[in-house]
N, C-alpha and C positions, 0 to 999 in steps of 0.2 A: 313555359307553356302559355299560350295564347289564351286571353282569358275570356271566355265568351259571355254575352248578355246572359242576363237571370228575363226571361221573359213567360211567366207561368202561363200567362192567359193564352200566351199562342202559341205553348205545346200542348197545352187541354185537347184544342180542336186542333191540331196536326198531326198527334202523336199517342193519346192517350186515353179518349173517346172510347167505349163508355166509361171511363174511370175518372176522377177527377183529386188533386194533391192539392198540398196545403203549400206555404212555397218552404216551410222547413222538413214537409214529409213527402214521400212520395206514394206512403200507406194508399191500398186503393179503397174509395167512396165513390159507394154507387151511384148511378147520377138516373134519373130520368128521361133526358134531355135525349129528344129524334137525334140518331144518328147520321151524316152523310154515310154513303158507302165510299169504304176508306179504298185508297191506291192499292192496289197490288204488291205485296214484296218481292222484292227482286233482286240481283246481283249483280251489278254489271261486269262482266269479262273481266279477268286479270289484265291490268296494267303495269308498265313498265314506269318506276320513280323514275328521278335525276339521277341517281345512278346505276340506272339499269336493272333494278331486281322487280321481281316480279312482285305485284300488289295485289292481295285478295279484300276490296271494299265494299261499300256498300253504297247501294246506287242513292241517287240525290234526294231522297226521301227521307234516308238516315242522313239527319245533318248534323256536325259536330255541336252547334252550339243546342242541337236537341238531347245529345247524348250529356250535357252539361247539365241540363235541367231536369233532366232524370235521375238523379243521383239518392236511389233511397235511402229512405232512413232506416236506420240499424235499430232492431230489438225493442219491441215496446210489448211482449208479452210477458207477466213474470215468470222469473225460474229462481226453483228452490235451490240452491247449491250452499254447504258450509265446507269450508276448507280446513282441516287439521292441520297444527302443523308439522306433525311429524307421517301422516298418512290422509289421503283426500280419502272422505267420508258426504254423503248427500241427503241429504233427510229437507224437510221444510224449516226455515229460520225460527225461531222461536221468540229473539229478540226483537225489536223496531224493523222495521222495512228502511232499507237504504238504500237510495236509489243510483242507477248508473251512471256519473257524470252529471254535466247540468245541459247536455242536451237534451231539446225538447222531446225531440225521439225516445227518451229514454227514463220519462220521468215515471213510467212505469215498468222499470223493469230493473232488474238487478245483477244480469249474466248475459254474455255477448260470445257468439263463438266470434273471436279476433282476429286470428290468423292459422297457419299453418307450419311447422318448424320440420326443414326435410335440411339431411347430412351429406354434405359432400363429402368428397376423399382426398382429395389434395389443392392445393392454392391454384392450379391451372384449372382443374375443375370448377374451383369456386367463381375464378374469374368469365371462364365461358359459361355458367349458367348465367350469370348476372346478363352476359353479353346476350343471351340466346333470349330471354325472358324481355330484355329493355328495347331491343334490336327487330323484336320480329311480332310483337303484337303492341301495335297504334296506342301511345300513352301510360304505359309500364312503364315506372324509373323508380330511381333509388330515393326513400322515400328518410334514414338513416343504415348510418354505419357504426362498426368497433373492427378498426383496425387490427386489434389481436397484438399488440407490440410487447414484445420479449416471449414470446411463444405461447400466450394467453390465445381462447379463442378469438376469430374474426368470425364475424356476421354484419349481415345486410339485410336491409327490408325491403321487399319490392310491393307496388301499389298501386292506387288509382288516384290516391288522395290523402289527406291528411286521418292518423289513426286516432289522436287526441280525442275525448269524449267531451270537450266544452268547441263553442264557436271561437276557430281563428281569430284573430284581432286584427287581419287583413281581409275578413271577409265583411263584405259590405254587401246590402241589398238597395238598391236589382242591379248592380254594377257587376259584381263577381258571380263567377260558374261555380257551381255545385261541387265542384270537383277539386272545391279551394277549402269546401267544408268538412268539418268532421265527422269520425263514427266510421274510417274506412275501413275492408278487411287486409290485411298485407300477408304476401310471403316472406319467408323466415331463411334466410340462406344460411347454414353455420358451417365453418371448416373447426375443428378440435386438432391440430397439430400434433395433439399427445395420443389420439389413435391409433391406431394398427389395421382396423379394420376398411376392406379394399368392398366397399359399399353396392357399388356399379362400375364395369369396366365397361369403355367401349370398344367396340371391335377396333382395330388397326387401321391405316389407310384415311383417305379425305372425307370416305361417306361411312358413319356410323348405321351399322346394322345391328346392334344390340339391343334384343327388348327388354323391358325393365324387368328388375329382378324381384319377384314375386308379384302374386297377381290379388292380394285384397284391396287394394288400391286400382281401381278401374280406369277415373281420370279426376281429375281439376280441369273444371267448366267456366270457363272465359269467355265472354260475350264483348268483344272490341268492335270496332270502328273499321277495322282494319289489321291482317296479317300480311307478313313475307315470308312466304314458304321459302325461298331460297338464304334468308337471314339463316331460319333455323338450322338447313341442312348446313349454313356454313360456321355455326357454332355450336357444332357436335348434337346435331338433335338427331333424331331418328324418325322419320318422316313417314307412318304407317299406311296410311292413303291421305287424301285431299279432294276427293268429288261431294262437293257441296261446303262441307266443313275440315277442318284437317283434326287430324290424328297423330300425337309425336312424341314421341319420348323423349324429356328434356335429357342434359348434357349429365345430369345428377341423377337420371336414373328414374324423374317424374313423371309420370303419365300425363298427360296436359292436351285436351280438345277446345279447339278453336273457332268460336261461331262467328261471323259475322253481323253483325246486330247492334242495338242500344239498349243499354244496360245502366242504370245510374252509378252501381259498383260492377263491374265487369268480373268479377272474381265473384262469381256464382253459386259455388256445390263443389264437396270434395262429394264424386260417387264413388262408391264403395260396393267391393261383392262380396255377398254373405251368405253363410250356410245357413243361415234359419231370419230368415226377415223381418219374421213376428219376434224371436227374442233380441235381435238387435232396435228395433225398433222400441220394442220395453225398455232396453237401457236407456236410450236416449230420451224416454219420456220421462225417466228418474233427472237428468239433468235437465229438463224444465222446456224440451224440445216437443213439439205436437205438429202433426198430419197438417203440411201446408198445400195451397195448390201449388201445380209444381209450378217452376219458373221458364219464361221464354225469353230470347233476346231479339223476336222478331213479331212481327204483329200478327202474321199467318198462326201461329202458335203451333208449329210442326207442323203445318200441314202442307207445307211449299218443298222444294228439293234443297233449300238451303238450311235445314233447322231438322233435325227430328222429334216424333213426340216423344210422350214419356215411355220409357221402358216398358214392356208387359211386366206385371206381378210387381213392380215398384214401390217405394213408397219412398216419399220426400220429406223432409221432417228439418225443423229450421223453430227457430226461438219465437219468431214474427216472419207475415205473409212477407214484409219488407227484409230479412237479414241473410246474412251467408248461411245457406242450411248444407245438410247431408242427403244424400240417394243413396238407400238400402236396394241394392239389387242383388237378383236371388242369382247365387252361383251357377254359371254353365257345366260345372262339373257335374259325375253322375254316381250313384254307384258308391261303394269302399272310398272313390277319391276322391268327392266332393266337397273336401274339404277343401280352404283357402290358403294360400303362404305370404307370407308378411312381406312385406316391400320397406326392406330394411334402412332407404334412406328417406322416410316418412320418424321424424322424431315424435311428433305429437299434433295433435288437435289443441289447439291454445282458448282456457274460455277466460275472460278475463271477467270477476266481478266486483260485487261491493259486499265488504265485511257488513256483519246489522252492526247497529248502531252499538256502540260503547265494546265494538271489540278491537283488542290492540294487536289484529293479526292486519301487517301490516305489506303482507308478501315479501318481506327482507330477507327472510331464510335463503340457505344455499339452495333449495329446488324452485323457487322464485327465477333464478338468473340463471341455472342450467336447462330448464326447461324441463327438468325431470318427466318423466311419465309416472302420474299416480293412479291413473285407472287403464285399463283396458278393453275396449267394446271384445263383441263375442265375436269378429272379424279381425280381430288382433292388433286394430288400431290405435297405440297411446293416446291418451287423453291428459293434458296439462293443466293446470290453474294458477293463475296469476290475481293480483289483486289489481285494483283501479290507478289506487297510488302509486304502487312499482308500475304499470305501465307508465305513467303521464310520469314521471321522475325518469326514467331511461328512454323516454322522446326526450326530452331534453339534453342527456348526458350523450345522447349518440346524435342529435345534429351534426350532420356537415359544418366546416366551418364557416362557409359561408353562410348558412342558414343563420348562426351564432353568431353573426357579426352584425347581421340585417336585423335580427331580433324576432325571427321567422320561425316560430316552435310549428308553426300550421303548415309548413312544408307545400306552399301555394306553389 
């Protein structure tokens, strides 16, 4: 990845006016300071790459090494969470406060929602989502792996950036992009080989017409630089519309909408459809989530043909204004059926945090590295918990080996 300037001062006033960051947060502070009146957002027409496929970007106002200096900080609000270890329970810590990681983002907070853990159904599937996710939105790659050797699971991370909760040791200031630092959210790709269960099929034929299977899962919100509609449709996505933003169902059966914009983490909101939004939205303030504004990846903030606003009756709910949150949206169903059906290749919501102080729960247990689900929202959504330690111990154990050979845990 090409590594762009750290230049805070001259994304303030090109990019982020009235808001103003720190150069390790991108938390917004308010500023006083007259505004110019900003450019207009806009899209320039799809274009054809070097190889002929079509490009959905974003016109020269979104510019990559602005989408570098954007890169927010993860979770600076606190959340109460305590992990059993035989069953996830949540109450307030009672012990010392321990904070997440020693980034600075993070020195008040103790709970991160970190990723997202969805199931494929066979090694061909595993390999076309990887392809369809890295292939078709601007700066997705494999971020680690576990091969799965002798019939163990494989899994793959996909990202924007490094997950680690301390600073890279290849990250330098003002030389490196933000996108070299830590705090990233990733996806979780897993194949279980000892399964049976046939997750999502797609239909037959070159163009997958399959929509996802179950519908409390709405989408995963992606806020890139750049899409290829035609990558998608050619690694088994399901391409639902595309005027303005696209709409697609990945190759595993994911919901997955695509904005065009700048995002400091581009991996923005898993939204979710719920039968009661007021009691979903009470679970998630038991795990340490509160009413954020929502999030935009464009400067119009919905208001242009490339972005929409927020949902009616919505509500967004995230750890910090800066972190990967949740979108409680109220079910379209009506009636007897307005209930929701599970979207069965969503494993878990992943929160990873910090034990309090003087406890020896160290996340080593067997539902640490399956990913178990120990809670459930009222949307049917699993919920997982990992500790700080098991994550930062399995970035290392699943580097690439080339990563392992450079000495590269921060996955620049």
């Amino acid at each position: 990845m090409a590594v762009a300037a750290l230049t805070v001062t001259a994304f303030l006033f090109a990019a982020c006016l009235p808001i103003k960051t720190t150069s390790f947060s991108a938390a917004p502070i308010r500023t006083t300071l007259t505004q110019p009146k900003p450019r207009p957002s806009r899209l320039r027409s799809h274009r054809r790459d070097d190889d002929g496929d079509d490009v959905a970007i974003a016109d020269p106002y979104f510019r990559r090494g602005d989408a570098a200096q954007t890169r927010r900080s993860v979770l600076q609000s606190t959340v109460a969470v305590a992990v059993a270890a035989t069953a996830a329970t949540i109450a307030a810590p009672e012990r010392a406060f321990a904070a997440l990681g020693t980034l600075p983002e993070f020195s008040d907070a103790n709970a991160a929602l970190q990723s997202l853990t969805i199931d494929v159904a066979d090694v061909s599937q595993y390999d076309e989502t990887i392809e369809f996710f890295t292939s078709a939105f601007d700066g997705m790659r494999v971020l680690r792996q576990r091969n799965g050797r002798g019939g163990a699971v494989r899994e793959a991370w996909l990202g924007f950036g490094p997950e680690t909760l301390s600073i890279p040791p290849d990250f330098t200031l003002p030389v490196s992009s933000l996108s070299q630092y830590g705090g990233h959210a990733a996806l979780h790709i897993r194949y279980d080989p000892k399964s049976t269960s046939l997750l999502y099929k797609r239909t037959s034929g070159e163009i997958n017409n399959a929509p996802a299977p179950g519908d409390n899962i709405a989408y995963l919100q992606l806020g890139v630089l750049g899409y290829r509609i035609s990558q998608m449709s050619k690694h088994g996505g399901n391409v639902l519309d595309a005027y303005g933003w696209v709409n697609v169902v990945s190759p595993a059966g994911l919901p997955v909408r695509g904005i065009v914009g700048v995002r400091a983490d581009p991996i923005m909101f898993l939204a979710v459809n719920c039968v009661d939004v007021g009691k979903s939205e009470e679970f998630y303030t038991k795990l340490g989530f509160v009413r954020q504004e929502y999030p935009y990846a464009r400067l119009n903030q919905g208001q242009g043909q490339f972005e929409p606003p927020q949902p009616p009756k919505s509500v967004y709910v995230a750890p910090s204004p800066n972190s990967m949150g949740v979108l409680l949206l109220p079910s379209e169903r009506r009636g007897r059926n307005k209930g929701v059906t599970p979207n069965p290749v969503l494993r878990s919501l992943n929160v990873v945090y910090a034990p309090p102080e003087g406890s020896d729960d160290g996340g080593s247990g067997s539902d640490a590295g399956s990913f178990k689900p120990q809670l459930v929202d009222p949307s049917s959504v699993p919920i997982s918990f990992i500790t700080q330690d098991y994550l930062e111990r399995e970035i290392k154990m699943t580097a690439t080996p080339q990563q392992r050979d450079a000495g590269d845990m921060g996955y620049a």
